[in-house]
Each structure stands twice: as structure tokens, then as C-alpha cells.
C-alpha positions as CSV (number, residue, x, y, z in Angstrom):
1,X,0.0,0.0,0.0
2,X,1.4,3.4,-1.3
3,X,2.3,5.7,1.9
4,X,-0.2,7.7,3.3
5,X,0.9,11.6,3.7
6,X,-2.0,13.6,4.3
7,X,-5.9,13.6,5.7
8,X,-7.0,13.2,2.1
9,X,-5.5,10.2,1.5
10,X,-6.9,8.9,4.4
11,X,-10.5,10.4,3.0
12,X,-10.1,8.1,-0.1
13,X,-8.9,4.9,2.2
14,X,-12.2,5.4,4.1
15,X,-14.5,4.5,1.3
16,X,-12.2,2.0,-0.1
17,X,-11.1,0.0,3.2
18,X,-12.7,0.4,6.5
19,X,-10.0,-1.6,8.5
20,X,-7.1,-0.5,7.3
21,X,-8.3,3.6,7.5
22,X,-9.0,2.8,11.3
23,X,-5.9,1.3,11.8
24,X,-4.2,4.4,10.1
25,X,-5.8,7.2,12.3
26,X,-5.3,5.2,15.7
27,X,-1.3,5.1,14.4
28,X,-1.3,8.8,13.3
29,X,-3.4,9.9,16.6
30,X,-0.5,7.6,18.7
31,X,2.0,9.0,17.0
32,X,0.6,12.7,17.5
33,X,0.8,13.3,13.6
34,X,-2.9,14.6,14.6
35,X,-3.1,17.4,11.3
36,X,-3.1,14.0,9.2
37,X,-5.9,12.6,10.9
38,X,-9.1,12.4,9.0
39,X,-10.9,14.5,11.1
40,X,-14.3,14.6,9.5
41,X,-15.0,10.6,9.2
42,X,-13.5,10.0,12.4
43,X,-15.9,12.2,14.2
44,X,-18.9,10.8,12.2
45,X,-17.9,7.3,13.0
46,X,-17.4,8.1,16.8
47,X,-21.0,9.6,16.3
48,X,-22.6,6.8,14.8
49,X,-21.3,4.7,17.6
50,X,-23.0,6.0,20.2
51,X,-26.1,6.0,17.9
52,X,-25.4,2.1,17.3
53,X,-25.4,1.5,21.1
54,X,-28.3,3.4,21.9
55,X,-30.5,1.7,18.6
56,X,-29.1,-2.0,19.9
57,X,-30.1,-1.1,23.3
58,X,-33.7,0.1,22.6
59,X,-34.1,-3.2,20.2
60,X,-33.4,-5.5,23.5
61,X,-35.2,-3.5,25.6
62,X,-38.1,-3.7,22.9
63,X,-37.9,-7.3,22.9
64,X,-38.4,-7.8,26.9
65,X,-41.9,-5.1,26.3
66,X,-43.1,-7.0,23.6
67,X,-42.7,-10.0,25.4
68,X,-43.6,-8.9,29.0
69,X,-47.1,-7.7,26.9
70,X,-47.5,-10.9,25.0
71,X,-47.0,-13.0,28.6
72,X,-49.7,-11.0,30.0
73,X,-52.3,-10.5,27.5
74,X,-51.6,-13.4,24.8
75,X,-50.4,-15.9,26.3
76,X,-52.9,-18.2,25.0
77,X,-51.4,-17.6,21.8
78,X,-48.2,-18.8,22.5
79,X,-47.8,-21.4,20.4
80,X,-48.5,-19.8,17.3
81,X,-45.4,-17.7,17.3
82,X,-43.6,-18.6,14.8
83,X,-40.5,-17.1,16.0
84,X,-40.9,-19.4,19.3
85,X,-43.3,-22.6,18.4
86,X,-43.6,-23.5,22.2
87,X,-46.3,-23.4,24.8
88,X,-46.7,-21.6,27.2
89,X,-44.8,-18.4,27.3
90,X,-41.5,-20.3,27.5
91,X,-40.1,-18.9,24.3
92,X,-40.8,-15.6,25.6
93,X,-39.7,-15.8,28.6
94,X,-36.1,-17.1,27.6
95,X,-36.3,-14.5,25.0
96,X,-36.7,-11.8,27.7
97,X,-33.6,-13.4,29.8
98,X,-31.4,-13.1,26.4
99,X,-32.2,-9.9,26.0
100,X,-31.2,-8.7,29.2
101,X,-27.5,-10.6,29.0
102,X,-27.2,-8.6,25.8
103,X,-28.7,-5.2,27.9
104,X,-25.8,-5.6,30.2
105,X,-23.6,-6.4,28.6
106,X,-24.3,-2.7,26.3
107,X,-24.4,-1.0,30.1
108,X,-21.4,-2.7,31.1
109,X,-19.6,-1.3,28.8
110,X,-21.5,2.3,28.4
111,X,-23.0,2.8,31.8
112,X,-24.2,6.7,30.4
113,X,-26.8,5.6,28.6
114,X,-28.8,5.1,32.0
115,X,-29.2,8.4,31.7
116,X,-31.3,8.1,29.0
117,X,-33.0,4.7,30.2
118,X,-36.7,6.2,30.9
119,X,-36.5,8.1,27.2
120,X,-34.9,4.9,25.8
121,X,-38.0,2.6,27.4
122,X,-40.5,4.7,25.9
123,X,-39.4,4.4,22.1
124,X,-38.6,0.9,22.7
125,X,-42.6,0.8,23.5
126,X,-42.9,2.0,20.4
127,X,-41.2,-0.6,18.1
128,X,-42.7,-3.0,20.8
129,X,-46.6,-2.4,19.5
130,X,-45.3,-2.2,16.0
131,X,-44.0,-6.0,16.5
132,X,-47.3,-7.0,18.6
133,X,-49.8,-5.6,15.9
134,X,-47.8,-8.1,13.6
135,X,-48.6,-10.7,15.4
136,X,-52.1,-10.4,16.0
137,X,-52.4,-9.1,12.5
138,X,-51.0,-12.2,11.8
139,X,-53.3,-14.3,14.2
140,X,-56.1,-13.3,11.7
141,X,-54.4,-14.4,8.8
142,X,-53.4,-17.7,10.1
143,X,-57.7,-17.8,11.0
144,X,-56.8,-18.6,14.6
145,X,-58.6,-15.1,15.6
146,X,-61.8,-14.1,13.4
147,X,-61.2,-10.2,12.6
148,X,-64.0,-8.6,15.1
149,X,-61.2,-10.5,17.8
150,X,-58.1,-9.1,15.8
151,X,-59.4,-5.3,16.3
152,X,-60.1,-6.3,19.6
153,X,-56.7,-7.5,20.7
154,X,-55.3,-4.1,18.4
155,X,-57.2,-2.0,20.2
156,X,-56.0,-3.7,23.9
157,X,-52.6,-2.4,22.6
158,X,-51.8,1.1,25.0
159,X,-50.5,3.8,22.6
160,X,-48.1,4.6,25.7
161,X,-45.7,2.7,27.9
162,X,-48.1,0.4,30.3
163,X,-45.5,-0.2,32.3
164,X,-43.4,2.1,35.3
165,X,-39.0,1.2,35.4
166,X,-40.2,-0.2,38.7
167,X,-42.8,-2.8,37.0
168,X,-40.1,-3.5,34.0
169,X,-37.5,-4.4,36.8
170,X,-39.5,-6.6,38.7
171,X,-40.8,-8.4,36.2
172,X,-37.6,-9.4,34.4
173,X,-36.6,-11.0,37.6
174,X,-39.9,-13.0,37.8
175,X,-39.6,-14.3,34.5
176,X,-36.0,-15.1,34.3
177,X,-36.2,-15.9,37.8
178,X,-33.1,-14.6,38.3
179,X,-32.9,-12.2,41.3
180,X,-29.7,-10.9,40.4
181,X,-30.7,-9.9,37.2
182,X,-28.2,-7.0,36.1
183,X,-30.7,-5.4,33.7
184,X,-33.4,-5.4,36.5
185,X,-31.3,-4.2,38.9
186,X,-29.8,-1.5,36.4
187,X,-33.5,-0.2,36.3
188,X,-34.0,-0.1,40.3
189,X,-30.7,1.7,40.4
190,X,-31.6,4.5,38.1
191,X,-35.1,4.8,39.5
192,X,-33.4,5.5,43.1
193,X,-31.5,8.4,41.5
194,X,-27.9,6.3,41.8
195,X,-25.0,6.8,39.8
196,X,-25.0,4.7,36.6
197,X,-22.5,2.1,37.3
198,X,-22.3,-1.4,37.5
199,X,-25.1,-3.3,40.0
């Protein structure tokens, strides 16, 4: 590979190899050679990573709402989720202790975004009733629910959260009965005003 001398170079490495334009700006920023950094991408990327973590940890926490909802209010649907084909709820609720390894292991490693957690739970609510309407919708074209039953269970669906940090938390553990649940006891933390940090 020709030598790299200035921040454009390093502009037209970025669209032509990702891996080797990151492992040119961590050498230049080690080196202090910072005026040949690529400034611009490098502060996009570092944008877009906190972005990343915050979209990966709504999606999990969206999972354990969906799921929490379907326990609750579907459960006699159970087995016809195709994503889980068990009885029962059991599906679910492995699906919800999954979902919290992969929570703390996000909070682990970026405890900040508890910060965020209440704001982050309430758009994960909303990707939750997107996934829940699929499913009903999809009872009713499976014919296990006639459609007077379909808008029934549709309309069941709260347009906001249903459910307080407090509820989330204990829950988790009585699903996964696990009582030292990290993500539940993330959520008690923050609602007691402590410090993000580990649990």
C-alpha cells in the first residue's frame, strides 16, 4: 500500500477499506501526527457509535416489552409464534432473559446511557406495539382469531408505555427468575437516582 501523507489520503482509504483507514488514524493519533488525521469521518464514526449503542439497546429493551405484553395479555397464543413454536410463554420468557444478557452487557460497557433509560424505554414501547400488531395481524391471517377479535386485541394495545422502570424491573426477575438480574437491577438503580455504574 502506497504511503499515506495527508488527511486526504486517508478520505479516499475510508471509502475503499474500513480496517485499514481505522488502523491508520489510531497510528497517526498515537503517533501525534494529529493534522493528518481524517478529522471529519473520524468524528462521524465516533457519532454513529453511540447511535449504534443506543438503537441496539432500545431493540433489546423492545424485545423484553413485547414479550412482558405478550406473557400478560396473549399468552394463549403462545404457540403460534412462529419465531418461538412452544407453549406456554416459554419462548418468551427465555427470550426476555437473552435480552437482558445482551442489555448488560451494552451497560457494562457504556453505563451513560442510563441516563437516557426512561426516554430509551419509551421508544422501545414503540417498536414493541409495532411488533405486537404483527402478530395479531397475523393471528387473523393464520384464522386462529376471526377479525371482530383481531381489532379487539389491536385495540388492547396502550399507545403509551403500560408499564413504570419499577414494573419492568420486577418483572424481568420473575420471569428469568433470576434475582440478580443486572438489567433489573440497572432499572432499580436508576429509578433510586444512583449513579449509573455497574449493579
Amino acid at each position: 500500500m502506497r504511503n499515506l501523507t495527508t488527511s486526504e489520503d486517508l478520505k479516499e482509504l475510508y471509502e475503499k477499506d474500513f480496517y485499514m483507514w481505522v488502523y491508520e488514524n489510531l497510528k497517526l493519533l498515537k503517533e501525534g501526527k494529529y493534522d493528518r488525521v481524517d478529522w471529519e469521518n473520524l468524528l462521524e464514526e465516533i457519532e454513529d457509535m453511540g447511535k449504534t449503542l443506543k438503537r441496539s439497546l432500545i431493540s433489546y429493551i423492545a424485545v423484553i416489552l413485547e414479550h412482558m405484553y405478550k406473557l400478560e395479555n396473549l399468552l394463549s397464543y403462545s404457540r403460534y409464534d412462529t419465531d418461538m413454536l412452544e407453549e406456554g410463554g416459554r419462548g418468551w420468557k427465555r427470550s426476555i432473559a437473552n435480552a437482558s444478557i445482551e442489555i448488560e452487557k451494552i451497560l457494562d460497557d457504556s453505563p451513560g446511557l442510563l441516563r437516557q433509560l426512561e426516554d430509551i424505554t419509551r421508544q422501545a414501547w414503540k417498536y414493541a406495539r409495532k411488533s405486537l400488531t404483527a402478530f395479531i395481524m397475523d393471528l387473523e391471517e393464520g384464522r386462529i382469531v376471526s377479525i371482530s377479535e383481531r381489532e379487539q386485541l389491536l385495540r388492547s394495545i396502550p399507545k403509551e408505555l403500560p408499564y413504570t422502570i419499577e414494573q419492568i424491573a420486577g418483572r424481568i426477575t420473575e420471569l428469568t427468575e433470576d434475582e440478580n438480574n443486572a438489567f433489573a437491577q440497572y432499572m432499580q438503580r436508576y429509578k433510586k437516582g444512583q449513579k449509573p455504574g455497574k449493579p
